[in-house]
GUKOLVEX-55234 format. One record per residue (C-alpha): x, y negated, z; residue in three letters. Coordinates in steps of 0.2 Angstrom, whole numbers. Layout:
N
ATOM     px     py     pz    r
ATOM      X      Y      Z  ALA
...
END
This chain:
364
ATOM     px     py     pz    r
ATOM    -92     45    -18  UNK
ATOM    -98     29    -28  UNK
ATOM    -81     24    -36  UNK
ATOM    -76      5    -33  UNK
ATOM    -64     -6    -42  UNK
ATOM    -53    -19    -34  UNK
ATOM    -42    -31    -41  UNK
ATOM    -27    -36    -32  UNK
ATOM    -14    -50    -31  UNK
ATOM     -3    -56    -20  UNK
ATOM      9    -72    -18  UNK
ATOM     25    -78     -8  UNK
ATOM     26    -93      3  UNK
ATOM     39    -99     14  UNK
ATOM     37   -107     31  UNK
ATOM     40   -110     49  UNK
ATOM     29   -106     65  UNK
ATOM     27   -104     85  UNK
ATOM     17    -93     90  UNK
ATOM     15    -98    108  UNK
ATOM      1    -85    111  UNK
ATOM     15    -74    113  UNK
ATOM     22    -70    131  UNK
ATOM     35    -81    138  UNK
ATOM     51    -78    134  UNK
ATOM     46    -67    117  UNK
ATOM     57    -76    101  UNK
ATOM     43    -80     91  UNK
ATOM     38    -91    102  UNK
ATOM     53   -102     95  UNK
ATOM     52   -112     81  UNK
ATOM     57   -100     67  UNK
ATOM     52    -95     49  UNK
ATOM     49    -83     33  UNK
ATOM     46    -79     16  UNK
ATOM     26    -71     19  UNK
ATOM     17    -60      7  UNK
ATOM      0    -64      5  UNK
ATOM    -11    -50     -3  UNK
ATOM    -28    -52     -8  UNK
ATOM    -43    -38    -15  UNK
ATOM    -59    -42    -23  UNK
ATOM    -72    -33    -31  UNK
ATOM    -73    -47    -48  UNK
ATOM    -89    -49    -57  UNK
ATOM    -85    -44    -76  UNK
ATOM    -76    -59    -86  UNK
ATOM    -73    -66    -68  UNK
ATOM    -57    -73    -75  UNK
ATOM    -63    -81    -92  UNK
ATOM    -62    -65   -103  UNK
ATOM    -60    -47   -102  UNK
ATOM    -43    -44    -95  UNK
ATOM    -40    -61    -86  UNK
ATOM    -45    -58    -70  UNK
ATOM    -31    -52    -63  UNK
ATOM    -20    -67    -66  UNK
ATOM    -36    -78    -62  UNK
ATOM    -37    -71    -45  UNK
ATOM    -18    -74    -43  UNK
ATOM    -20    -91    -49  UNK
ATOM    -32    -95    -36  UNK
ATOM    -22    -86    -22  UNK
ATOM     -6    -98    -28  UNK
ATOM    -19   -112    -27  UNK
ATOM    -27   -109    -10  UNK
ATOM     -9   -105     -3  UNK
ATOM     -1   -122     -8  UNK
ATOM     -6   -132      8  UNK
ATOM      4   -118     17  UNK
ATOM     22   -118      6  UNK
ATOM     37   -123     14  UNK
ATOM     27   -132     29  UNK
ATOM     26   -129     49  UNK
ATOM     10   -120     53  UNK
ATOM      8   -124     68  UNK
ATOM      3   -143     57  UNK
ATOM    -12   -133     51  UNK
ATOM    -15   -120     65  UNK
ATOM    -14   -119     82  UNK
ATOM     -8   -101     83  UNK
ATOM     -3    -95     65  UNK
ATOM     -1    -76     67  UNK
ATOM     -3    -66     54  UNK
ATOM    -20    -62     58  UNK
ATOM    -26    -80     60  UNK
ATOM    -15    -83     43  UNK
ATOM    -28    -73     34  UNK
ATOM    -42    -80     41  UNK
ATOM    -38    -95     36  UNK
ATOM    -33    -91     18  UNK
ATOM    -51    -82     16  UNK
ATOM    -57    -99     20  UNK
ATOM    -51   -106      6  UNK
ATOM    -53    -95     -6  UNK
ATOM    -69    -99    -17  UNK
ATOM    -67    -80    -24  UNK
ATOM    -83    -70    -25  UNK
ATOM    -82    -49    -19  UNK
ATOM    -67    -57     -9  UNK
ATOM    -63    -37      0  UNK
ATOM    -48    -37     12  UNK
ATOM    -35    -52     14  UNK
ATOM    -17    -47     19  UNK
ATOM     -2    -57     26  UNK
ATOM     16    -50     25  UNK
ATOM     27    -61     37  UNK
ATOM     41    -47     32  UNK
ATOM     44    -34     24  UNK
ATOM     42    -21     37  UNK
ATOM     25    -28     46  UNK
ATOM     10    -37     42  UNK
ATOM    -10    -37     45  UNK
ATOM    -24    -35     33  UNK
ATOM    -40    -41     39  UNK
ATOM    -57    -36     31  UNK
ATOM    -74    -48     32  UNK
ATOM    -80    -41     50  UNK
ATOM    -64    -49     57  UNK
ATOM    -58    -33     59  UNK
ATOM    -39    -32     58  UNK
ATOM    -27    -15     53  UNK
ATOM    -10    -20     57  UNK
ATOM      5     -9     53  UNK
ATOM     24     -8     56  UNK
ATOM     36      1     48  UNK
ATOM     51     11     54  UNK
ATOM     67     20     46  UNK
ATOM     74     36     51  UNK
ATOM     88     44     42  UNK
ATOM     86     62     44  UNK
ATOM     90     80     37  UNK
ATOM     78     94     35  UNK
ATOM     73    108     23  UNK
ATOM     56    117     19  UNK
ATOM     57    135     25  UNK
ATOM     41    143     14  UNK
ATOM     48    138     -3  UNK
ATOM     51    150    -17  UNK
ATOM     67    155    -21  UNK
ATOM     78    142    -31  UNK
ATOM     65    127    -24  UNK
ATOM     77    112    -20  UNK
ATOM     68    107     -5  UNK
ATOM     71    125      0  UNK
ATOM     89    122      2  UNK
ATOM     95    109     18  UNK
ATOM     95     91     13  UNK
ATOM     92     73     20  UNK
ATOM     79     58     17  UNK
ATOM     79     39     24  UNK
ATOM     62     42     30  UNK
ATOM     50     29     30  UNK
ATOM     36     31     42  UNK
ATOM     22     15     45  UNK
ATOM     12     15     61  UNK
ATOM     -8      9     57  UNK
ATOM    -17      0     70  UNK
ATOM    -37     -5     71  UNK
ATOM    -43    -18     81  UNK
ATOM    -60    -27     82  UNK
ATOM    -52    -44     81  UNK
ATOM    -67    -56     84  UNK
ATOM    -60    -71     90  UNK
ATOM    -43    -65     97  UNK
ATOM    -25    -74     91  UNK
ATOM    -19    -55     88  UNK
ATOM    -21    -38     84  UNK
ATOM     -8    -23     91  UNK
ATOM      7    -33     93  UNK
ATOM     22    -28     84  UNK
ATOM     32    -25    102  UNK
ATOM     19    -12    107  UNK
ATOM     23     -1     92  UNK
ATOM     40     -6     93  UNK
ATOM     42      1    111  UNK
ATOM     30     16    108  UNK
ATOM     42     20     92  UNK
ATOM     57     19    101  UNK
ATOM     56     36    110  UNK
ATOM     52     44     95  UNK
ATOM     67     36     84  UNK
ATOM     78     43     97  UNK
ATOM     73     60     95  UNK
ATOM     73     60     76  UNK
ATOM     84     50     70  UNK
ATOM    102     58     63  UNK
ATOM     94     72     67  UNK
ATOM     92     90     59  UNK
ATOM     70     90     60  UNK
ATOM     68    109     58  UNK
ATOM     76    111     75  UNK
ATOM     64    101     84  UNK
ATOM     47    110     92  UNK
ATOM     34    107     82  UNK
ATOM     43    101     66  UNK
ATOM     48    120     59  UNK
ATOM     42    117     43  UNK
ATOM     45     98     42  UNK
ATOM     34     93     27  UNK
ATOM     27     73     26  UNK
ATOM     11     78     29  UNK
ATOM     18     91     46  UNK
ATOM     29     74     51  UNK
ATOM     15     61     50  UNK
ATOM      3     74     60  UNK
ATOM     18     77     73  UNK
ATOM     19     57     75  UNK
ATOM      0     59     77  UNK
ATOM      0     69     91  UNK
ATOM     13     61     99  UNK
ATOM      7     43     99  UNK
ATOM    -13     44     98  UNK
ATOM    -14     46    117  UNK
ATOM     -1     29    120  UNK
ATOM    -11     21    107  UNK
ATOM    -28     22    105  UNK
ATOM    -31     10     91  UNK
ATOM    -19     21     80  UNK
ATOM    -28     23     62  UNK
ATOM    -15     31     50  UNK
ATOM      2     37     53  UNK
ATOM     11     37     35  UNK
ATOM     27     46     32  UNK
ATOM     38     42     14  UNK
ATOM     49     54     10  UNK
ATOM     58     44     -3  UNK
ATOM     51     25    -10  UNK
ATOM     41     36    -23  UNK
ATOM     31     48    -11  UNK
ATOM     24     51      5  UNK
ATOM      8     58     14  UNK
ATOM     -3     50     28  UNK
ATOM    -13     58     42  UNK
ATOM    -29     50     54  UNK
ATOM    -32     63     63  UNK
ATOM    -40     74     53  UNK
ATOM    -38     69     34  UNK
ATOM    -22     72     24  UNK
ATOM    -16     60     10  UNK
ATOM     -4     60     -1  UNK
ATOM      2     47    -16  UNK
ATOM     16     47    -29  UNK
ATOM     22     33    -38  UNK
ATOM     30     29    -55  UNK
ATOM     34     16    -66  UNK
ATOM     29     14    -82  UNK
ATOM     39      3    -98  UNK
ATOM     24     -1   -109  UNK
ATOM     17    -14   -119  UNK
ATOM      1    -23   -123  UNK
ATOM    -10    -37   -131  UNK
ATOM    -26    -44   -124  UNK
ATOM    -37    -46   -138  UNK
ATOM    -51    -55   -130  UNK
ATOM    -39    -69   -123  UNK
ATOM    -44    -88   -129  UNK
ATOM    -38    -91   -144  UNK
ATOM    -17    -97   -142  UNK
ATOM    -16    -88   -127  UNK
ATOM      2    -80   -125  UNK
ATOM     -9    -64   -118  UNK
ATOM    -16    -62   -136  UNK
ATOM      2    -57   -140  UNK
ATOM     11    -39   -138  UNK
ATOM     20    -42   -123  UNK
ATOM     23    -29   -109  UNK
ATOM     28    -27    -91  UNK
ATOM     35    -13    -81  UNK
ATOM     20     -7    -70  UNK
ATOM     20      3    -55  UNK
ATOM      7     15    -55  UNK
ATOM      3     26    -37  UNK
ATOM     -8     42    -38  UNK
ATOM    -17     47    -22  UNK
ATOM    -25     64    -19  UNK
ATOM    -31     70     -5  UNK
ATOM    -34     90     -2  UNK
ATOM    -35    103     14  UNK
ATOM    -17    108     23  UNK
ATOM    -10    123     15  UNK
ATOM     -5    131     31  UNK
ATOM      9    142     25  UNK
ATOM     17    128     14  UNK
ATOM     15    115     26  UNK
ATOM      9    104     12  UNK
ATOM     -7     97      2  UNK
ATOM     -1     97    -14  UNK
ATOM     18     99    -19  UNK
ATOM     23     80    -23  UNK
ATOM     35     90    -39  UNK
ATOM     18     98    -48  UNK
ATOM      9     83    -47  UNK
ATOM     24     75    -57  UNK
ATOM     23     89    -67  UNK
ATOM      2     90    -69  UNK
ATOM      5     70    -73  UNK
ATOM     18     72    -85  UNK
ATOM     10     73   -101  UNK
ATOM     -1     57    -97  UNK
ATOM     16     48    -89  UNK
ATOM     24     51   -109  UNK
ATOM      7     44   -116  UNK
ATOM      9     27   -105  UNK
ATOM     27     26   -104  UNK
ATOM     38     17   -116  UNK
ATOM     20     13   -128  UNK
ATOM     11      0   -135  UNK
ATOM     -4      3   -123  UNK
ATOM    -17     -8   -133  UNK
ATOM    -16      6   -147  UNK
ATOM    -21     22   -134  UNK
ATOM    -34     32   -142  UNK
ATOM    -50     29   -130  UNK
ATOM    -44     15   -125  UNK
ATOM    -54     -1   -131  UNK
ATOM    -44    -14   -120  UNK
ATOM    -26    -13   -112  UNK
ATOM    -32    -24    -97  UNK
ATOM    -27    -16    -79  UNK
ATOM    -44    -12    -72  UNK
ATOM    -48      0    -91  UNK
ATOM    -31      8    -87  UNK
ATOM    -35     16    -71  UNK
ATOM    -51     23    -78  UNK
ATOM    -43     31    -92  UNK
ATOM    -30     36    -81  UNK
ATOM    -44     44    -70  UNK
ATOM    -51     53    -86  UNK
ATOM    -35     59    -91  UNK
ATOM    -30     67    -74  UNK
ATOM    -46     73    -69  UNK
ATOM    -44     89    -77  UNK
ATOM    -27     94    -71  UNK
ATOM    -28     82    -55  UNK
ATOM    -46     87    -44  UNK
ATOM    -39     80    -29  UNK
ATOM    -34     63    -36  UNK
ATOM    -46     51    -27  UNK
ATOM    -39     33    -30  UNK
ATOM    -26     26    -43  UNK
ATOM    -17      9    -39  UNK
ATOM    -10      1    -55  UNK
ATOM      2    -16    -52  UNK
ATOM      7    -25    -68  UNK
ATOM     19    -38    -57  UNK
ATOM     20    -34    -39  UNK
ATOM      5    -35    -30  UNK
ATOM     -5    -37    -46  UNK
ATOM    -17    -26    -54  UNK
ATOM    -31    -15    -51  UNK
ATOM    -34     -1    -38  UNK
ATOM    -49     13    -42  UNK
ATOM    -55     22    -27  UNK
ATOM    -69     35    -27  UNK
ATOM    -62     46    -10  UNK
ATOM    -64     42      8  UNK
ATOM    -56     31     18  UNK
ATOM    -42     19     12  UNK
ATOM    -24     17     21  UNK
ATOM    -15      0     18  UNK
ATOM      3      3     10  UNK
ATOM     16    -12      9  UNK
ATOM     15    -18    -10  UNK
END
């Protein structure tokens, strides 16, 4: 597949809104408010951002811009009905950014909607489960092998073809389809439920497929985290897994103006997610065990880690978007399966390589 290269950023912004669209009765239909999250993707023309390696902030900068009017303001002043999804409608309208991809508003942690250029929206809610379970099909001496627990993470993904509607999936729907499920596995041991023998991420989120696909047709993706470093995703018929670390380094950016602080080393503590995708092992229950990827990686994580990144050998500029390419480089040997690479120098901000199929949407 053609590989593709995105750069991200994202923003906060705090405000108040009705959202009357909702039924009676429903409490957002009060006067209430939050800290958003708005998240933006674009495919940049090169030097985009005024040199090589100033895109990211540049796209950040015009987010910030293009947010302003919203900031500690009523909404419902600017829009009739701010959801989340008309929130990003509204946003790409402002936003004089060229490849302009996918714009995403956060109104918490736990839920938001990403809507592309069709007006199509993927909305997604997340859900806790604090759980025990172990992997039956391990070798000898594997930890997992042994009983333990998780706070489980798992996020529900929903299509819609928006057009000209207020809303996508509402949030209650998930949260009344979910219930059910969160009864039966949460403070629970998973290997004694039917179906969840051998309780790996990728078993879980295919479980949660079959159980919620028929309620809910527009289901897309169904992601499980087994901690906040790792997890795997499922639609249907393709497996995902990522794995995230951070990484301590240090960089300059040469080809930053002249007095720029960027021309200086300076550094920032990046999260960097791998994701791979590859066919169900049916004994293991897994694609790829989440602990050899940490191992495959490790000898590229001591290159990046705790290193002045500007002085890596093939590496002619530290910028986020020549990272992930040598990253992909590096890996490629050890790593077949690895299809995409996000790379965040502040949160939200960075670059995402993708060259698999289809794309889930993971909280930043």
């Amino acid at each position: 597949m053609t590989e593709r290269l995105l750069y991200t950023a994202a923003a906060v912004f705090e405000a108040a809104r009705k959202v009357s669209v909702l039924p009676a009765g429903h409490r957002s239909r009060r006067l209430h408010g939050h800290s958003f999250t708005a998240k933006i993707r674009a495919a940049l023309p090169a030097g985009w951002g005024g040199f090589h390696g100033g895109e990211v902030d540049a796209l950040r900068d015009a987010l910030c811009h293009a947010l302003a009017p919203l900031d500690y303001r009523h909404l419902n002043d600017t829009l009739e009905q701010p959801t989340d999804e008309n929130l990003a409608r509204w946003l790409r309208q402002q936003l004089a950014v060229p490849g302009l991809d996918t714009i995403g508003i956060q109104s918490t942690a736990h839920e938001g909607a990403d809507l592309d250029g069709t007006q199509h929206a993927h909305v997604w809610r997340r859900y806790l489960l604090q759980s025990a379970h172990r992997l039956p099909n391990v070798g000898p001496g594997h930890k997992c092998g042994r009983v333990h627990g998780h706070g489980f993470e798992v996020i529900l993904h929903a299509d819609t073809d928006l057009d000209a509607q207020a809303l996508g999936v509402d949030y209650d729907r998930l949260d009344a389809l979910w219930a059910p499920i969160h009864a039966e596995l949460d403070h629970a041991f998973l290997n004694g439920i039917p179906g969840l023998e051998n309780p790996t991420s990728e078993i879980i989120s295919s479980w949660l497929w079959q159980r919620l696909k028929p309620e809910l047709p527009e289901l897309s993706w169904v992601t499980v985290y087994e901690t906040g470093q790792c997890g795997a995703s499922y639609d249907g018929e393709h497996y995902r897994i990522w794995k995230e670390v951070t990484l301590d380094s240090a960089l300059c950016l040469p080809a930053a103006p002249a007095g720029d602080p960027r021309r200086r080393v300076h550094g920032h503590t990046y999260t960097l997610r791998l994701h791979l995708s590859a066919p169900l092992d049916q004994v293991m229950g897994w694609t790829v065990d989440f602990g050899d990827v940490k191992e495959l990686f490790a000898p590229i994580f001591a290159a990046l880690d705790h290193q002045p990144l500007h002085e890596l050998a093939g590496l002619a500029q530290a910028d986020a978007a020549s990272l992930v390419r040598w990253i992909r480089n590096a890996a490629a040997p050890t790593l077949p399966q690895l299809d995409r690479i996000d790379l965040y120098q502040t949160r939200g901000c960075g670059a995402i390589l993708c060259w698999g199929g289809r794309e889930m949407a993971l909280p930043i």
